[in-house]
C-alpha positions in Angstrom: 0.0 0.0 0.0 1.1 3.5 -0.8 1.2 6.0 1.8 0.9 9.1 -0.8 -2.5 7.5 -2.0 -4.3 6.4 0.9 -3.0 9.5 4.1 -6.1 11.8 2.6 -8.8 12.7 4.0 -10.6 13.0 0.7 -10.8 11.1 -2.4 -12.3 11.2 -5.5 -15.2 9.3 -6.2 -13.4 6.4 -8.2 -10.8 5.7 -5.8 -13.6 5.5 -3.1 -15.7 2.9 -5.3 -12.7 1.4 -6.4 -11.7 0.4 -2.8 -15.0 0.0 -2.0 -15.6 -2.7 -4.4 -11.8 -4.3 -3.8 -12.9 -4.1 -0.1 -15.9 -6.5 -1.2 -13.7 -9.2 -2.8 -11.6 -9.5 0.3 -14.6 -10.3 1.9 -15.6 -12.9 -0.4 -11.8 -14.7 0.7 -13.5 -15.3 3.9 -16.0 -17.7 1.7 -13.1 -19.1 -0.1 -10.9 -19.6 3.4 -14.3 -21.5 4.6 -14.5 -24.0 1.2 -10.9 -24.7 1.9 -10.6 -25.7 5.5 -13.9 -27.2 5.3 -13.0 -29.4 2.2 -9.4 -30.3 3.3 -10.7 -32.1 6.4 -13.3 -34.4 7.9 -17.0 -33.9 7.4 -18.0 -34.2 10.8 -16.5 -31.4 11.7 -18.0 -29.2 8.8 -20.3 -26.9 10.6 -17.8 -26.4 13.1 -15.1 -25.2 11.0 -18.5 -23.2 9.1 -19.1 -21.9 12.6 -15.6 -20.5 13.3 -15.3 -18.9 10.4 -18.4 -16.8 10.7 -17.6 -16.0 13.7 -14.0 -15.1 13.6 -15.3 -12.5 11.3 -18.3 -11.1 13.2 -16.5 -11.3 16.1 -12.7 -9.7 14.7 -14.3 -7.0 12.8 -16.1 -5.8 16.2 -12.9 -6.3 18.0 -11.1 -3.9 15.3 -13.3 -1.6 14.8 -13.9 -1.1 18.9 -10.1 -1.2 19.5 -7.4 -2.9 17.0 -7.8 0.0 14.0 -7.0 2.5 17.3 -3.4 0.8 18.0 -3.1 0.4 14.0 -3.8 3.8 12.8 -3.9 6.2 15.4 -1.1 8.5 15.8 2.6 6.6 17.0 3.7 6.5 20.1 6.2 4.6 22.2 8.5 5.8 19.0 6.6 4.1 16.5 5.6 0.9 18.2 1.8 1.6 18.3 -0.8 3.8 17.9 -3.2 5.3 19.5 -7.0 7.4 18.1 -9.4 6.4 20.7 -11.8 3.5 20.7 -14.1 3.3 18.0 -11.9 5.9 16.3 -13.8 8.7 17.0 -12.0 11.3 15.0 -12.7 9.3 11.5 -14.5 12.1 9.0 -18.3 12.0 7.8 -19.9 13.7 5.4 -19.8 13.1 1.4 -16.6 13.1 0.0 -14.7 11.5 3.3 -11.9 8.5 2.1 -12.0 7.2 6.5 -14.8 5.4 6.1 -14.1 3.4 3.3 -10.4 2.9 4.3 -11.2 1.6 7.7 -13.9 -0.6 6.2 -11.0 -2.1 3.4 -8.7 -2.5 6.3 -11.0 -4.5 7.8 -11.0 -7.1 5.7 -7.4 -7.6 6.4 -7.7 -7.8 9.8 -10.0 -10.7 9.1 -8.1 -12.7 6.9 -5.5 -12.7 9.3 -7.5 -14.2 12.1 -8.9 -16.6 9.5 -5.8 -18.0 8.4 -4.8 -19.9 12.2 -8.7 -21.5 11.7 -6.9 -24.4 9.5 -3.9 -25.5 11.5 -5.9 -25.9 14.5 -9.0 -27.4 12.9 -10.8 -31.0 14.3 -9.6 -30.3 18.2 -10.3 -26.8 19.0 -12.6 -26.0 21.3 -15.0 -23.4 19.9 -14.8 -20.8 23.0 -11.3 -20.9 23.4 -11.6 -20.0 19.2 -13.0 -17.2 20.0 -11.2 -15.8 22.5 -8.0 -16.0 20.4 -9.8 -15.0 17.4 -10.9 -11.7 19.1 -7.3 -11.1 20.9 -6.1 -11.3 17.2 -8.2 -8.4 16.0 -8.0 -6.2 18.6 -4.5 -6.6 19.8 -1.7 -9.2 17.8 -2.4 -8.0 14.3 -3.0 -4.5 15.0 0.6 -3.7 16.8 2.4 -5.0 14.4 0.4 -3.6 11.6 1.3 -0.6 12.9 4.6 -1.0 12.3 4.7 -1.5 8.9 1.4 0.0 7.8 0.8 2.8 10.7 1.8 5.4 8.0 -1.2 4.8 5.7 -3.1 7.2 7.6 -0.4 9.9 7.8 3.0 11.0 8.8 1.8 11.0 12.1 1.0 7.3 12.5 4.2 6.3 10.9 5.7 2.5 13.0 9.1 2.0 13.1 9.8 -0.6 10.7 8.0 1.2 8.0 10.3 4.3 8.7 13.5 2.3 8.0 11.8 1.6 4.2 10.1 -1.7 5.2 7.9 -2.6 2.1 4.9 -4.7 2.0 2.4 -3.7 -0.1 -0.3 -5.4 0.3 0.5 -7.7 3.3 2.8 -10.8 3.3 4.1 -10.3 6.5 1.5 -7.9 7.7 -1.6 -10.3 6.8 0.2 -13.9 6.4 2.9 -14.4 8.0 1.3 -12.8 11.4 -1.5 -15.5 10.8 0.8 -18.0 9.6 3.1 -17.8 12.7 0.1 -17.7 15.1 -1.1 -21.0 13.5 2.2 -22.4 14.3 2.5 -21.8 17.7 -1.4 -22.7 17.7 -0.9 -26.4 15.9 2.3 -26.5 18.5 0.1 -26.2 21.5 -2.9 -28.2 20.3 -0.6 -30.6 19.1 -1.7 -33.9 16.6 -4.9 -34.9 15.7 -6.2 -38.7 17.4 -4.5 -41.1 14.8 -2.4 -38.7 12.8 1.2 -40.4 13.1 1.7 -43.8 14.0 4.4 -45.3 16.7 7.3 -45.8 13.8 7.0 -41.6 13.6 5.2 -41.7 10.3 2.3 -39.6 9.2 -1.2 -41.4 8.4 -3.0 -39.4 5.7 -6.5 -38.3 7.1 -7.7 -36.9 3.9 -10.2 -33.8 3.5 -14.1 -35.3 3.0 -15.0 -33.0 -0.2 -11.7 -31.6 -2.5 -14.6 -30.3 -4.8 -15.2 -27.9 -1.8 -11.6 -27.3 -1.2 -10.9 -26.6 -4.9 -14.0 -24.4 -5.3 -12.5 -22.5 -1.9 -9.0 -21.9 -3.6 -10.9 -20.4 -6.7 -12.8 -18.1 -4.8 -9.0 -17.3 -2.9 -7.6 -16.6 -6.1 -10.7 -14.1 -7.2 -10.8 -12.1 -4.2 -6.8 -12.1 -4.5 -7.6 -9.7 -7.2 -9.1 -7.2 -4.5 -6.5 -7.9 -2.1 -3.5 -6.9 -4.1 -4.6 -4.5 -6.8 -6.9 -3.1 -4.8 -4.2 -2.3 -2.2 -3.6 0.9 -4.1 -6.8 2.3 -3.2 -6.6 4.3 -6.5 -8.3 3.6 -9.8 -5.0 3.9 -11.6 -3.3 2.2 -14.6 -0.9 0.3 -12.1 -3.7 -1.8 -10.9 -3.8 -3.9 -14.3 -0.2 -4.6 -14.0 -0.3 -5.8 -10.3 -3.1 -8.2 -11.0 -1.1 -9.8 -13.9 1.9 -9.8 -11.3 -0.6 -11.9 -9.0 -2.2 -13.9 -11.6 1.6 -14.8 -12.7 2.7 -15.9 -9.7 -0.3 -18.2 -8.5 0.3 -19.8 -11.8 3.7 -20.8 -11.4 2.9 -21.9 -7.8 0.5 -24.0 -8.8 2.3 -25.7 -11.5 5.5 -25.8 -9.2 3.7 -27.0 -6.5 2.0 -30.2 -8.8 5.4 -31.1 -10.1 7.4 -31.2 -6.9 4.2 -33.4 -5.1 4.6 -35.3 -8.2 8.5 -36.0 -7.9 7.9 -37.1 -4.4 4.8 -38.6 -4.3 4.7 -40.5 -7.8 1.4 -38.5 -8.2 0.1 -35.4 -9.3 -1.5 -34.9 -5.9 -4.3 -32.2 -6.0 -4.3 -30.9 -2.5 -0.4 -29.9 -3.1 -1.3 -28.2 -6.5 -3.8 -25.9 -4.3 -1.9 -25.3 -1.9 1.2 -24.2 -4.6 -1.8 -21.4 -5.9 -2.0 -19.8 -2.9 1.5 -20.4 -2.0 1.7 -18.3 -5.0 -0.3 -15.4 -4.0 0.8 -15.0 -0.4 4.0 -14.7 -1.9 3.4 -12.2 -4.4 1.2 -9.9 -2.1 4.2 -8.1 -1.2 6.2 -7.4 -3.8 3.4 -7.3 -6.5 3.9 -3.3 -7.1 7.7 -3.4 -7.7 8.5 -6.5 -9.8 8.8 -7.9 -13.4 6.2 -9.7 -14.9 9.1 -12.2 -15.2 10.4 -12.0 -11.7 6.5 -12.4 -10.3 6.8 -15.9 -12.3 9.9 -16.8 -10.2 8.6 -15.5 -7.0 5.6 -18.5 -7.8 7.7 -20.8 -8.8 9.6 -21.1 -6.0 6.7 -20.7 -3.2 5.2 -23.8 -4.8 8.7 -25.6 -4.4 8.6 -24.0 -0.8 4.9 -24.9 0.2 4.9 -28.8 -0.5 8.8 -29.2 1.3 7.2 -27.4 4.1 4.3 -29.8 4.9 6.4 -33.0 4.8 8.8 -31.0 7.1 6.2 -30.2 9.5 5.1 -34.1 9.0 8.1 -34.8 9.9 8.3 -33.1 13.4 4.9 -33.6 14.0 3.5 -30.3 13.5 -0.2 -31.3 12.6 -1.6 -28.8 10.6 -4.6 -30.4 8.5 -4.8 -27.7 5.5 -1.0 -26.6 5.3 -1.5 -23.2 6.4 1.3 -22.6 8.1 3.2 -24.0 4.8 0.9 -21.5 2.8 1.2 -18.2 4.9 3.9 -18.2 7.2 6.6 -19.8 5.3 5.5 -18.1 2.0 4.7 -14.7 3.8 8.5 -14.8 4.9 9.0 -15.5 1.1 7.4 -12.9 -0.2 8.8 -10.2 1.6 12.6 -11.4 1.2 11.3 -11.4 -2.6 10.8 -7.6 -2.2 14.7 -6.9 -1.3 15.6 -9.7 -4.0 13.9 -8.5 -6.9 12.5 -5.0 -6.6 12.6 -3.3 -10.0 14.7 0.0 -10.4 13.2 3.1 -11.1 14.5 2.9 -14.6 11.7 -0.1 -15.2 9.0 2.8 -14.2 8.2 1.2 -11.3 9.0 4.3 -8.7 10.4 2.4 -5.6 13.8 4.3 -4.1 15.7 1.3 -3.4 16.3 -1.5 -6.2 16.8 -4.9 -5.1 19.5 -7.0 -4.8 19.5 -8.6 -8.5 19.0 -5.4 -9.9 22.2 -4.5 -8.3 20.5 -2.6 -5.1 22.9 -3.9 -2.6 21.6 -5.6 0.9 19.7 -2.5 2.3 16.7 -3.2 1.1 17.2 -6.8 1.7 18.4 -6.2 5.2 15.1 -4.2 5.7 13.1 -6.6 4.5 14.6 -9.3 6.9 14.1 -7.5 9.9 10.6 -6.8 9.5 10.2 -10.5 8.7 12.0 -11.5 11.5 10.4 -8.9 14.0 7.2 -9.8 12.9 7.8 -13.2 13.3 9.0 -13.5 17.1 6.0 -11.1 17.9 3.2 -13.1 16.3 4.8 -16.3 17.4 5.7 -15.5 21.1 2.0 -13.8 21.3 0.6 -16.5 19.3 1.9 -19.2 21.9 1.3 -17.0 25.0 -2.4 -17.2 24.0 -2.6 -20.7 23.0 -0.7 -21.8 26.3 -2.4 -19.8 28.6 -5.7 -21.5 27.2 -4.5 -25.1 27.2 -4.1 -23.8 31.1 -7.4 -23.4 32.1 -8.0 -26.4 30.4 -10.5 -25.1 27.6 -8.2 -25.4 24.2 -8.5 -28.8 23.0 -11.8 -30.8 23.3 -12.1 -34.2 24.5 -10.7 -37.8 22.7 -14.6 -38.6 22.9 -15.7 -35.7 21.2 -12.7 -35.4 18.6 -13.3 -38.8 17.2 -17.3 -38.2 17.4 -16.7 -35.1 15.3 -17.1 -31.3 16.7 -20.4 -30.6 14.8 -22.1 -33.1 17.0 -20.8 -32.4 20.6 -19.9 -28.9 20.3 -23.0 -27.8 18.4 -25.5 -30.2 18.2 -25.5 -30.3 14.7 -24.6 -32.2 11.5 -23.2 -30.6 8.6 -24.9 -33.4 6.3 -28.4 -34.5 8.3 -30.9 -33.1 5.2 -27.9 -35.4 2.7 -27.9 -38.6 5.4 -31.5 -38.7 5.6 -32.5 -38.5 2.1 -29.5 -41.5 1.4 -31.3 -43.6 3.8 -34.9 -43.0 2.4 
């Protein structure tokens, strides 16, 4: 996102629809992030993992609105290490012709995704309440701080975080979306740990395979769509530039994908769906933050190697027992560290047209931007993390995080909600 076109107050009418209607197909991501999680594991936990992800959106945009946008957007303090404008932001403009509205309503929908994206690594053995609580803590607190950092500055000079003031660049959120809810789902999956039946006593994984990949592949389409309002719409400006960025994203979930099928395939001995899905939005988290600066070409590279990156990353989590049933921690936290190191790697020079001050490093940039880039990644990562497990632990503490054997292998729609997913289907087979 670009400072320059989102700090004013007012906008013309195109850049407010425009946003407006980008805003809209983040939203529709939460449908997509539903498909997925849902079609990736069992079905009787369907209106369960339905359930969460209604709610971590009711709930998380309440939670920012009331309090998280204050600590991301108000003006710094503490030297750039969160804001502060009052709950309920109270200072945002009315009246026709006022951008605050429509760019705490876009920013919104980022807040969400990020609490949407733990909802897969700790899916089958969560207990709903203690999904909540984190869910909300997410929104109001965990994403917002370090937001702030790197984003504070899209509402002014005056809300300006540390990181971003060093050159930090993440346009549209790789680290600032993803990798916060991909490091949160680590230490989430960590605390929950395995599934009943997921590795046998040799060490090896059992496969417990998604009830529905027409669900899940229908979810990763509607991913890819509302990509389009995620990145392009991150310049919150009906300009040329947003035709280029979406062909930058387009590129690189392309080359994820295919990269992802042929390095399953190598392994496996099979072109394995699941792992071509998974490549596409291995893809797109990767792109998200350099999808302003780069090549055409390089966005092709970027993909290519997140959907090498996304498949080695679930059998190494396999491997050490991390149980995450969807791959989102392969998907968003180690392709959200991806992306942004892509930013310092292959940022075009101003001579391509592309505006940015500091060039990459194979455009003969040096290791500044590079450096930058790193730190933010790495900052980033040990707050989501350490916040991510402080949460998780201190609910596994009062003895509300994982529900019981008895209800896991019954399935969470049952116990926790008195519900089934698939009655209307089951009684209709039977009859």
């Amino acid at each position: 996102m670009t400072p320059e076109i989102t700090a004013p107050a007012v906008q013309t009418n195109l850049n407010v629809v425009w946003t407006l209607v980008a805003a809209i197909l983040v939203f529709m991501m939460q449908a997509g992030f539903a498909l997925v999680e849902t079609g990736f594991t069992r079905a009787k936990n369907a209106a369960n993992i339905m359930m969460k992800n209604l709610m971590d959106f009711a709930a998380g945009s309440i939670a920012f609105y009331v309090l998280g946008a204050a600590l991301m957007f108000g003006a710094t303090k503490a030297a750039g290490w969160f804001g502060w404008g009052g709950l309920g932001m109270p200072q945002l403009a009315a009246g026709e012709g006022a951008w605050d509205w429509t760019f705490l309503f876009f920013q919104t929908m980022f807040a969400a995704t990020a609490a949407t994206i733990v909802s897969g690594a700790v899916a089958e053995r969560i207990e709903f309440k203690s999904y909540l609580i984190y869910s909300v803590i997410i929104s109001a607190i965990v994403y917002p701080v370090s937001g702030h950092w790197m984003w504070g500055g899209l509402a002014g000079e005056a809300s300006q975080g540390w990181i971003e003031k060093l050159g930090f660049h993440d346009f549209a959120g790789s680290t600032v979306v993803h990798s916060v809810g991909g490091w949160i789902a680590l230490a989430g999956a960590i605390a929950l740990g395995p599934r009943i039946g997921k590795y046998r006593h040799d060490g090896k994984a059992n496969p417990i395979p998604g009830h529905s990949l027409v669900l899940g592949t229908l979810g990763v389409f509607l991913l890819w769509i509302g990509w389009f309002g995620f990145n392009p719409g991150s310049y919150t400006a009906g300009v040329g530039s947003i035709g280029r960025v979406a062909m930058t994203t387009n590129l690189a979930a392309c080359a994820g994908t295919i990269a992802a099928l042929v390095t399953a395939w190598i392994i496996m001995g099979k072109p394995d769906l699941t792992m071509a899905l998974n490549g596409s939005l291995a893809g797109l988290v990767a792109i998200t933050a350099p999808c302003d600066l780069v090549t055409a070409n390089a966005s092709i590279v970027i993909g290519l190697v997140a959907g090498v990156f996304v498949v080695l990353s679930v059998f190494a989590l396999d491997r050490v027992h991390i149980d995450d049933p969807v791959g989102a921690v392969s998907v968003h936290c180690v392709n959200g560290v991806w992306g942004t190191i892509a930013v310092g790697l292959f940022a075009a020079p101003t001579t391509y047209g592309y505006g940015n001050e500091l060039a990459g490093l194979f455009y003969g940039g040096g290791f500044k931007l590079l450096g930058v880039q790193l730190l933010g990644a790495g900052a980033t990562a040990a707050w989501a993390f350490s916040m991510g497990a402080a949460i998780f632990f201190a609910l596994k503490k009062c003895g509300i995080l994982r529900v019981s054997a008895k209800t896991e292998l019954k399935g969470l729609d049952l116990v926790e909600h008195g519900q089934d997913a698939y009655a209307s289907f089951q009684f209709f087979s039977n009859t």
